[in-house]
N, C-alpha and C positions, 0 to 999 in steps of 0.2 A: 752625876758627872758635872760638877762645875766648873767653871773655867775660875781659874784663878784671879787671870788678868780685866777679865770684864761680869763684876758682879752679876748683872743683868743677863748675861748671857744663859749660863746653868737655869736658869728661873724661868728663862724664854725656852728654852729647847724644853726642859721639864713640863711646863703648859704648853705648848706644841703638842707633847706627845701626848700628857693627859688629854688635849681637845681632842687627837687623832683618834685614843682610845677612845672616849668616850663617842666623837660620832660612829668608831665603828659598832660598837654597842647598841648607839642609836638606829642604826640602819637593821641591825641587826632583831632589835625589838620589832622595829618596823616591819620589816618582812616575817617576822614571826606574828604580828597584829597584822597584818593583809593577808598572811595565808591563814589565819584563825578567822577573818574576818571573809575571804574568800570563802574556805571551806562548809561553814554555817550554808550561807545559799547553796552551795552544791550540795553539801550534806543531806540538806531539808528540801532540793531538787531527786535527789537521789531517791531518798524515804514516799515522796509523794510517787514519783514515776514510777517504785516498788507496790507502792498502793493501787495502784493503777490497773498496773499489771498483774498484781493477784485478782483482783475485783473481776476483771478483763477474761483471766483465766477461768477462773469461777465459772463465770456466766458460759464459755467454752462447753465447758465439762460436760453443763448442765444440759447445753443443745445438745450436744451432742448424744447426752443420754438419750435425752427427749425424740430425738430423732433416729436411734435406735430400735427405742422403744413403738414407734409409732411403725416404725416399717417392718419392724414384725408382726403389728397389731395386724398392717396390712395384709401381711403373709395370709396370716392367721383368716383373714376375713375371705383372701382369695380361696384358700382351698375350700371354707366353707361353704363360700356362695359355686366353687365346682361340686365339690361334694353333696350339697342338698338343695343347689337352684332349681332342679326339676320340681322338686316335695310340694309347692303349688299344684302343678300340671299332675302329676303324680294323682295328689288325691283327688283331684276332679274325675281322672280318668278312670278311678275306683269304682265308681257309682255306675260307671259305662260298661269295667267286667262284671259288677256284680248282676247286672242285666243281663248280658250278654249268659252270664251261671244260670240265672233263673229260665231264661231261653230257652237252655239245653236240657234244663230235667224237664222242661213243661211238651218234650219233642214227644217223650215216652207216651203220652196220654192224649197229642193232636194226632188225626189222621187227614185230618184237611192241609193241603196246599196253601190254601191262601191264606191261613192264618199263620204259617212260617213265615209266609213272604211278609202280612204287614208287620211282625214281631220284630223282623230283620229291617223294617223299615224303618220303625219306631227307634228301632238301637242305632241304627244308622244315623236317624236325625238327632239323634242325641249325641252322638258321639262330631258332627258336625259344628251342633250347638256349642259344645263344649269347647271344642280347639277353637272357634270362632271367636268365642270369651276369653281366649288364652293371648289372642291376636292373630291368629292366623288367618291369610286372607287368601282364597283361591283367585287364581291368575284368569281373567277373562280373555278368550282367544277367540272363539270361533264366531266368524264375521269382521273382527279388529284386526287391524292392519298390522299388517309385521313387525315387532319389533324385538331386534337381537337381544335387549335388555332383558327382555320377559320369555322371549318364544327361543326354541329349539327347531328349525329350520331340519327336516327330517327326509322329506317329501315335498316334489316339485310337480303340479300339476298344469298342463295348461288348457286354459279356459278364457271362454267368451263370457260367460254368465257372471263372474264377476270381476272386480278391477285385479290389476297386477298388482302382487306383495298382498293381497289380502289372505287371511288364514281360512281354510276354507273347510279344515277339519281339526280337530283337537284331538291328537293319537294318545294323550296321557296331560290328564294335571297338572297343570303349573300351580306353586303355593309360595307365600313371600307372610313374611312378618315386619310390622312396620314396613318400610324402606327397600328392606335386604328380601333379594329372592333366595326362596330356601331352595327352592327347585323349579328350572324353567320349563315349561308348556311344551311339551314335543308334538309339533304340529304340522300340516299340511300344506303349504302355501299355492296360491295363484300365478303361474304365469304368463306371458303370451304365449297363443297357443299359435 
């Protein structure tokens, strides 16, 4: 489109528009180079935080396997050690029936008394010995001062002869392992009379 009248004119609007086109070209390149040139770091943000993330997950899996796996080993160990925790005590205590067997054919051929009673004594002390070595510990009461922790308060007597709260008869065994009482001492206590 030139103008007739003003040579300059057509040649001026003509480069007008080719600059216009051309910078929009240019902007255009441009933001196609900034979002090429953006994209690259997010891209290569993107790929690493996916590496990440698998690596991350992995390692998930794998606890959690492991910690599957270990809590059924537990399982596993719980019912065993209910199942065969006695098997110690057990066979110690073997040695104490199979006396106690021998005992009883050897009754057929004693006609004496006191040789059942030391026989019964003998297995007695063994069988003593035995839980002793297992831990069991008998509860000392009589004479020892009251104490709820160990003693079964049964019987209240009162008396001059000894002090008050003292236990002054032991009606049954008390027994404790370590710490823990298996079974409290049922006993006779002192008090003012």
């Amino acid at each position: 489109m030139k103008n007739k009248n003003n040579p300059f004119k057509g040649d001026l609007n003509e480069t007008l528009e080719e600059q216009k086109i051309q910078e929009t070209e240019e902007e255009s390149s441009k933001e196609t180079l900034d979002e090429s040139v953006e994209e690259t770091p997010v891209s290569k943000q993107d790929d690493e935080l996916q590496k990440k993330y698998d690596v991350l997950n992995q390692q998930y899996i794998r606890l959690a396997a492991d910690f599957d796996n270990y809590r059924k080993r537990q399982a596993q160990e719980r019912e065993d050690l209910l199942k065969y925790g006695a098997e110690t005590s057990l066979t110690k205590m073997i040695e104490v029936l199979d006396n106690f067997e021998r005992g009883i054919k050897s009754f057929d051929n004693i006609s004496d008394c006191e040789q059942i009673k030391e026989s019964f004594k003998l297995i007695y002390k063994q069988v003593t010995d035995t839980l002793s070595k297992l831990g069991l510990e008998e509860i000392k009461a009589e004479g020892e001062e009251f104490d709820p922790n160990f003693h079964e308060a049964v019987m209240q007597t009162p008396t001059d002869e000894m002090p008050e709260n003292t236990v002054i008869a032991e009606l049954r065994k008390g027994y404790k392992l370590g710490d823990k009482v298996l079974r409290p001492s049922m006993v006779n206590v002192a008090s003012a009379s």
